[in-house]
C-alpha positions in Angstrom: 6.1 12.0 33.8 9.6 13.2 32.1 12.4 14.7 34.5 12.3 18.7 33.7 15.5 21.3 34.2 13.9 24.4 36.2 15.8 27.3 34.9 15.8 31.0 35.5 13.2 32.6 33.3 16.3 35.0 32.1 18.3 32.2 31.0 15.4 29.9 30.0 15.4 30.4 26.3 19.7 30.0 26.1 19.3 26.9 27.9 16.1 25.6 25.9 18.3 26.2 22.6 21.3 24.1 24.4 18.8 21.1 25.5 17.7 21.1 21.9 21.1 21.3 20.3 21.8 18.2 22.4 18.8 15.9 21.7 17.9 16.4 25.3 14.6 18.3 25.1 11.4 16.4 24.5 9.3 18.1 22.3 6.6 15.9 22.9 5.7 17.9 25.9 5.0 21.7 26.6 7.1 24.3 28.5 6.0 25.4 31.8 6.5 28.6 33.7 5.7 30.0 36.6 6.5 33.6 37.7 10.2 33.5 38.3 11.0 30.1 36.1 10.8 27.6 33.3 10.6 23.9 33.3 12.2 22.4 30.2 11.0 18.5 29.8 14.0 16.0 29.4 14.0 13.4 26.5 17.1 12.1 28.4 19.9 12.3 31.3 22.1 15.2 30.8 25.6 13.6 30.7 28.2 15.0 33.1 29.6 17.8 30.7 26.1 19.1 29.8 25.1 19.4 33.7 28.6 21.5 33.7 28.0 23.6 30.8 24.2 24.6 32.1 25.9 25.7 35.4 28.2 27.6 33.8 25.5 29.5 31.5 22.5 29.6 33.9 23.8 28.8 37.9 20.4 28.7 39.1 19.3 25.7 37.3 18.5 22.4 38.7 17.1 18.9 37.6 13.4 18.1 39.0 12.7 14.3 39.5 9.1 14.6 38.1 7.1 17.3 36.8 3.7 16.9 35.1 3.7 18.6 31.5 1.4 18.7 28.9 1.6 17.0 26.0 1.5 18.8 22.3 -1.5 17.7 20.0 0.6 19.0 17.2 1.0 16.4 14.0 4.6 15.5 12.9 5.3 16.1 9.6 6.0 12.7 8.8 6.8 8.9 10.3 10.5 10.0 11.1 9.8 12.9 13.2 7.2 11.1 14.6 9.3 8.1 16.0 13.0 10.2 16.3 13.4 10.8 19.8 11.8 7.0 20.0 14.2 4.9 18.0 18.1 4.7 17.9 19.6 6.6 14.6 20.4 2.9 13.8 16.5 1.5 14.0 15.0 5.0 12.0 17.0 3.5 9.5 15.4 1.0 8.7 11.5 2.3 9.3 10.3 2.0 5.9 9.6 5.1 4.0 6.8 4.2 2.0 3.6 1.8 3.2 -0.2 0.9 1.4 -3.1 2.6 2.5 -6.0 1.5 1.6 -9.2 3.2 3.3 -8.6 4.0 6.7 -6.1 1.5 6.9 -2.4 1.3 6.4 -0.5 -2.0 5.8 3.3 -1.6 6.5 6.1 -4.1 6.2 8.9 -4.0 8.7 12.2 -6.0 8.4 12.6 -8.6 11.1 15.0 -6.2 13.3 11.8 -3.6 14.2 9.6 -6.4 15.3 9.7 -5.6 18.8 8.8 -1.7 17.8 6.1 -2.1 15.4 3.4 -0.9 18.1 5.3 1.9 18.5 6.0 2.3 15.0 2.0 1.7 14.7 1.1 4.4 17.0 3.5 6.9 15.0 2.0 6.0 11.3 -1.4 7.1 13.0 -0.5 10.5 14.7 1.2 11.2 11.1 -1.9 10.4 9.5 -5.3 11.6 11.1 -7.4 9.6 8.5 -6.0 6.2 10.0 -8.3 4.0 12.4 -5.9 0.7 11.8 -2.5 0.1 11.4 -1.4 -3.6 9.8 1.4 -5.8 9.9 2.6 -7.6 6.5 4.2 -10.7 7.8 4.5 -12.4 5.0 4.2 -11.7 0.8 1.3 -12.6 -1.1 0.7 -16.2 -1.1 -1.5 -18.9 -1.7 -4.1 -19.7 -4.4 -6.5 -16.2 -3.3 -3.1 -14.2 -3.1 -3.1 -12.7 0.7 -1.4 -11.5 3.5 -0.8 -12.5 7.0 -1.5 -9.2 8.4 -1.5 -8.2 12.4 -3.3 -5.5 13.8 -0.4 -3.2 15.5 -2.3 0.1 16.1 -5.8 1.1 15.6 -9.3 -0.6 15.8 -9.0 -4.9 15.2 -10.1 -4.4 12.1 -9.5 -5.7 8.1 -12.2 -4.4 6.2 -12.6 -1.2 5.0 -13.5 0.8 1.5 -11.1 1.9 -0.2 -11.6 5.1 -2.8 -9.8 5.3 -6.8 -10.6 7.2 -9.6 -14.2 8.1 -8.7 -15.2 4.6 -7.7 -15.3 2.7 -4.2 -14.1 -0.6 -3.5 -15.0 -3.0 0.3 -12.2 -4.8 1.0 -11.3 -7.6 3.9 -7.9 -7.5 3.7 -7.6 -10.9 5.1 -9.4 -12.4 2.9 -8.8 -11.1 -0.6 -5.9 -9.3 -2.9 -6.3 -5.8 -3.6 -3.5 -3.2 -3.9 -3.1 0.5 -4.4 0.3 0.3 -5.9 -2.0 -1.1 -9.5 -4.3 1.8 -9.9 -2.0 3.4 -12.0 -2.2 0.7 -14.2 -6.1 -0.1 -14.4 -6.4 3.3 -15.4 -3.8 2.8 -18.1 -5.9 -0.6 -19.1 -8.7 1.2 -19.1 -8.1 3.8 -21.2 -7.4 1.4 -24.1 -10.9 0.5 -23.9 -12.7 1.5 -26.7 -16.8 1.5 -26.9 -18.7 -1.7 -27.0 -15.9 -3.7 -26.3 -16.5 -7.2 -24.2 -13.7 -7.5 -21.6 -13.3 -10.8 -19.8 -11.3 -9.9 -16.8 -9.7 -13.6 -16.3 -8.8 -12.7 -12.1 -10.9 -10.3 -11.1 -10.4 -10.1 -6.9 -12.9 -7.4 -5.6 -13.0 -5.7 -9.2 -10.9 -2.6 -9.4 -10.4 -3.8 -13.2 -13.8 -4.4 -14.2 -15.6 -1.8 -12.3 -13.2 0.8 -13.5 -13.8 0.2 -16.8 -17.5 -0.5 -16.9 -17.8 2.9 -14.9 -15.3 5.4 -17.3 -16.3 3.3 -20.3 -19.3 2.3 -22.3 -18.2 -1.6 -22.5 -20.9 -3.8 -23.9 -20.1 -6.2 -21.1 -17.6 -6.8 -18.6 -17.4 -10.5 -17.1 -15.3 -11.0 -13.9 -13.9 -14.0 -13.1 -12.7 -15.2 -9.5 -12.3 -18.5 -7.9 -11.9 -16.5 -4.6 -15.7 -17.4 -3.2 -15.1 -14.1 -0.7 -13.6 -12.1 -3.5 -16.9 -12.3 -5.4 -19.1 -11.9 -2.6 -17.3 -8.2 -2.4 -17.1 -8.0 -5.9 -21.0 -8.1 -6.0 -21.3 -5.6 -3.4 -19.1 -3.3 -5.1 -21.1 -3.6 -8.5 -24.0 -2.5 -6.6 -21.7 0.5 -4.6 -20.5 1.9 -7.9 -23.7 1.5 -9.8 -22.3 -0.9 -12.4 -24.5 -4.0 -12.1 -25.8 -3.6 -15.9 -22.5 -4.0 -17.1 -20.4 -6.8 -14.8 -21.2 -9.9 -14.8 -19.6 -11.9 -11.7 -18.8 -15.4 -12.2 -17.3 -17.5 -9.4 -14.9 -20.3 -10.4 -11.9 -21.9 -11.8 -11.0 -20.2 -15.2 -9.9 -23.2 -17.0 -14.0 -24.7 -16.2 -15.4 -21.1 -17.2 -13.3 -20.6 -20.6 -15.1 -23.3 -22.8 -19.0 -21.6 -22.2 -17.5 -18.1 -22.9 -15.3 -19.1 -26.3 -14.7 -16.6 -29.0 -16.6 -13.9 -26.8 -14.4 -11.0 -25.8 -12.4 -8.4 -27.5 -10.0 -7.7 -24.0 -8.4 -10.1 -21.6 -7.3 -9.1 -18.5 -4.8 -11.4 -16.8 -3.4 -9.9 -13.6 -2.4 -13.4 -11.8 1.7 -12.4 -11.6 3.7 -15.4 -12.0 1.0 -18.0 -13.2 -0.4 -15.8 -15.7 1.8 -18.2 -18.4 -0.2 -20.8 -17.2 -3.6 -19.4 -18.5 -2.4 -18.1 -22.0 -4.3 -21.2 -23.9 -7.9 -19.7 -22.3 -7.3 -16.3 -22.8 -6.7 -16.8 -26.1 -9.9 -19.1 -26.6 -12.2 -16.2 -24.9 -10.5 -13.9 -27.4 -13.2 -13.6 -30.7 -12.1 -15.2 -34.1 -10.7 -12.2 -35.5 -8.4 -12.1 -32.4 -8.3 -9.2 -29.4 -6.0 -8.0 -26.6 -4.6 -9.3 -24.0 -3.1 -7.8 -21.2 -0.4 -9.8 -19.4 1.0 -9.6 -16.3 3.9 -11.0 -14.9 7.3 -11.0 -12.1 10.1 -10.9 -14.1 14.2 -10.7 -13.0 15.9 -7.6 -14.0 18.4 -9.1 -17.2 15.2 -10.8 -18.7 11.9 -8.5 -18.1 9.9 -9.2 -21.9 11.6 -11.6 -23.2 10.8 -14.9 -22.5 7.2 -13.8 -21.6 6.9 -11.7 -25.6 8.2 -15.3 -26.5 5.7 -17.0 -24.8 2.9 -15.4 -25.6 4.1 -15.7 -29.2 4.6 -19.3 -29.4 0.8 -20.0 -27.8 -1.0 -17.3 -30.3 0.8 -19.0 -33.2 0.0 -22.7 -31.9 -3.8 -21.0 -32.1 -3.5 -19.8 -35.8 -2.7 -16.2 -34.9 -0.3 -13.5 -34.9 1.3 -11.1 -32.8 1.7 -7.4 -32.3 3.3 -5.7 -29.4 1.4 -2.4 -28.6 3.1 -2.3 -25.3 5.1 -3.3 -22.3 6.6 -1.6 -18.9 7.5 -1.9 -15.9 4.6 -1.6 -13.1 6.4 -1.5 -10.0 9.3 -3.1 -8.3 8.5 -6.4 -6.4 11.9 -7.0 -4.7 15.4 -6.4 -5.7 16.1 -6.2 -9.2 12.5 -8.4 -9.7 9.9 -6.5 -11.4 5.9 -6.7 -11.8 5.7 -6.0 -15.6 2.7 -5.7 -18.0 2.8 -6.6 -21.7 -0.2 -5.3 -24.3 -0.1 -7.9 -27.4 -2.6 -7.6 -30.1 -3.7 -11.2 -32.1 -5.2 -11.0 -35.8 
């Protein structure tokens, strides 16, 4: 129970304005009265001058050790209110200002410096947002062949899975387990409104689907295969077929890529190649599943600031011509910013 300042009803809203002024009032908590009296809830210890200067302006007023108040259901506007009268001015510095949510859950990274507070900063993100039922720790950037996180539960129900809602279609996810992110479905739907009818679109890493299910869904696609060598990835993406009512269309194939390419030669007009950083890698089978007459392909890729198409338009070029084609790019951009001055980029290039 917070210390409260019992103050003359007369004086109670001067006083209330001067605790306020000084960071001292907790807002967390209502006021309480009684007949003669107020009882204004303390965030902190009035210094010295302050008890001096609430003499001076209200002589009746004195500190109580404990008094029970009752807390306010209202919602903060947003993570800073929430947490301002709980962190230093130096900590709410650093309390990110953007975070994924994907569901009902929210996935937030801290810097090492807010470790000790990320319950509290936890708690916070899910008074903000009433739609939360888990909060989750990044501790560490997408790694490893399936591409996740090592995610802790900081507020909230112990929980990773959830479904996650974009353009009209519904996605399960186990965040521990597989690579999904919000920050991309910008970009699907820019992918998949180059889709033209009766296309077939080999989507080379498909995770949970968000590609392939998109498309099939918005589009009239002749056929849709998606790839992952993510066993867990394609047990959801099977699940989600069946959720958004595209079974017809996808075709889920778990495996390696490089031992799927040679059955599926010359067969699609589209490839999809969202693997970041190893995408290069996979250039000579995207370009075999691409028909004779040639196709699409969208590549991703991390790129450093002074050199974002480049190399990788270079690339690209070099492997199509080594394959008896050319090149045309339709487009490129920037898809979002991966760290400092290091950005996820997409590059459209046409063969014929």
């Amino acid at each position: 129970m917070p210390k409260a300042l019992k103050v003359p009803k007369q004086k109670g809203e001067e006083i209330r304005k001067f605790l306020k002024d000084h960071k001292k009032l907790d807002l967390d908590y209502k006021i309480n009265r009684d007949e003669k009296n107020i009882y204004l809830p303390l965030k902190k210890d009035l210094s010295k001058k302050e008890k001096d200067q609430i003499n001076q302006k209200s002589p009746g007023s004195k500190i109580i050790q404990q008094k029970r108040f009752e807390e306010k259901k209202q919602t903060p506007d947003n993570l800073e209110e929430a947490l301002k009268y709980k962190l230093s001015e130096e900590e709410l510095e650093k309390v990110p200002s953007s975070f994924d949510v994907l569901g009902d859950i929210a996935v937030v990274e801290l810097p090492q410096a807010l470790f000790d507070k990320k319950e509290l900063i936890g708690k916070a993100l899910m008074k903000v947002h009433k739609n939360l039922n888990t909060v989750l720790l990044q501790k560490s950037p997408v790694t490893g062949e399936y591409r996740v996180r090592d995610l802790e539960v900081i507020a909230g129900e112990q929980n990773t899975h959830t479904i996650h809602k974009e353009y009209g279609c519904r996605y399960k996810i186990d965040l521990s387990k597989v690579f999904f992110s919000p920050r991309l479905s910008h970009e699907r739907e820019k992918v998949m409104n180059q889709v033209k009818p009766k296309e077939v679109i080999f989507d080379m890493f498909a995770g949970v689907g968000p590609f392939s299910i998109l498309i099939a869904k918005k589009k009239d696609p002749k056929k849709v295969y998606a790839v992952d060598k993510n066993k867990e990835s394609v047990r959801l993406l099977k699940k989600n077929l069946e959720l958004n009512k595209v079974k017809d269309k996808v075709e889920p194939i778990h495996g390696d890529i490089r031992d799927i390419t040679p059955k599926y030669k010359n067969s699609s007009d589209r490839a999809i190649m969202n693997l970041p950083f190893k995408s290069g890698s996979f250039l000579d089978e995207a370009i075999t599943l691409l028909k004779e007459k040639g196709g699409i392909i969208h590549y991703y890729d991390i790129r450093e600031e002074e050199n974002l198409y480049e190399d990788a338009v270079e690339k690209i070029s070099q492997k199509a011509n080594k394959n008896g084609y050319s090149t045309r790019v339709l487009d490129k951009r920037i898809v979002r910013s991966y760290s400092p001055k290091v950005w996820n980029i997409a590059i459209d290039v046409e063969l014929s």
